[in-house]
C-alpha positions as CSV (number, residue, x, y, z in Angstrom):
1,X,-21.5,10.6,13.2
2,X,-20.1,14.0,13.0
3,X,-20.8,16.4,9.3
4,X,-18.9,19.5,8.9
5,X,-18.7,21.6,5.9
6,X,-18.5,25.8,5.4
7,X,-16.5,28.0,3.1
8,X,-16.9,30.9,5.2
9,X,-13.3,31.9,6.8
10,X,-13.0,35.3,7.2
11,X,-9.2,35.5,7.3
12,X,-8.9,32.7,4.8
13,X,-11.3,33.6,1.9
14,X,-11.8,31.1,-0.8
15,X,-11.1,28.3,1.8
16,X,-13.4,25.8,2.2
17,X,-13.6,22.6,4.8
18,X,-15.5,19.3,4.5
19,X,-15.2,16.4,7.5
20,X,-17.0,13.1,8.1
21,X,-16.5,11.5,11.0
22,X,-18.5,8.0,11.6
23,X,-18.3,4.8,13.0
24,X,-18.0,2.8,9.8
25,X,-19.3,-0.9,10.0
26,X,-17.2,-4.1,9.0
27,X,-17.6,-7.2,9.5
28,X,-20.2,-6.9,12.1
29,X,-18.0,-4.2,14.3
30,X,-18.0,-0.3,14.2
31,X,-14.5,1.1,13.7
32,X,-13.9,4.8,13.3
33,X,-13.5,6.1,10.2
34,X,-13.1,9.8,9.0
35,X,-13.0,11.6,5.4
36,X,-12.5,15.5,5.3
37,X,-11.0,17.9,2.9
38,X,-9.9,21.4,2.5
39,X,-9.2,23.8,-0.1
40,X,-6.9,26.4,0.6
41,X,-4.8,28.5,-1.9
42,X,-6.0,26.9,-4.8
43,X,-4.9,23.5,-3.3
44,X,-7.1,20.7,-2.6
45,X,-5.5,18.7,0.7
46,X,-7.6,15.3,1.2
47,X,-7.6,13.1,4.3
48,X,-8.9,10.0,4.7
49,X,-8.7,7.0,7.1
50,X,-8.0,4.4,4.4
51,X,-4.9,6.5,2.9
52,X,-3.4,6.2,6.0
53,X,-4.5,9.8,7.3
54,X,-5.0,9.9,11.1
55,X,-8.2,12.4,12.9
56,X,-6.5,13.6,16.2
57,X,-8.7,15.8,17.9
58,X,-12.3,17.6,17.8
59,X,-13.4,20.3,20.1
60,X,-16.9,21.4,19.5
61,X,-18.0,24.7,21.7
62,X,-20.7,27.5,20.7
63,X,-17.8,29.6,19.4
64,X,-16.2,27.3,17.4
65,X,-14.8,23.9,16.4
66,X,-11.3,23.0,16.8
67,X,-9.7,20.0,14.6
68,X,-6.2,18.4,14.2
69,X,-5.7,15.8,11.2
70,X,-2.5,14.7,9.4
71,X,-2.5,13.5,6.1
72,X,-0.3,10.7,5.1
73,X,1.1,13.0,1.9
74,X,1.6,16.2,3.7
75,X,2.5,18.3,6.6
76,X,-0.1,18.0,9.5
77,X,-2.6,20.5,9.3
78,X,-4.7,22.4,11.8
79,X,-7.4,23.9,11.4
80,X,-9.3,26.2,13.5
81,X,-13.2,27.5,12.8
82,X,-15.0,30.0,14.4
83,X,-18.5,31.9,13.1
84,X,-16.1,33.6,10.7
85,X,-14.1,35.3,12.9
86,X,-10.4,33.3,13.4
87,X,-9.0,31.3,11.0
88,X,-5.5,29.9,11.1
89,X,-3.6,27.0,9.5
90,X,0.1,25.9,10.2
């Protein structure tokens, strides 16, 4: 299982990020499962694999940790974390 969570974005103050990812077990198999949040402009923008949201990608260096999820009720978001020095959405 993966556990992220910081609200320290130097370019994005205010933000802060949450992600689970896991294999979740059912019925005697593992499937992947994920649940993650962020709040960003005094907006709260939940994902999760049971409402349909879909994790795409994780990069995990020293520097930083790169993430791409898309929610089933909004625009994909993406999401890029380093030490506090880059932050960007789009």
């Amino acid at each position: 299982w993966v556990w992220i969570q910081s609200n320290s974005f130097r370019n994005n103050p205010g933000t802060s990020l949450f992600v689970s990812i896991a294999r979740v077990p059912l019925f005697g198999m593992g499937l992947p499962g994920f649940t993650a949040a962020v709040w960003h402009d005094e907006k709260l923008i939940p994902f999760a694999t049971w409402s349909g949201a879909t994790f795409e990608e994780l990069h995990v260096s020293k520097e930083e940790v790169y993430i791409v999820m898309r929610s089933s009720s909004s625009d994909s978001w993406w999401r890029k974390l380093s030490s506090g020095s880059r932050s960007s959405t789009g």
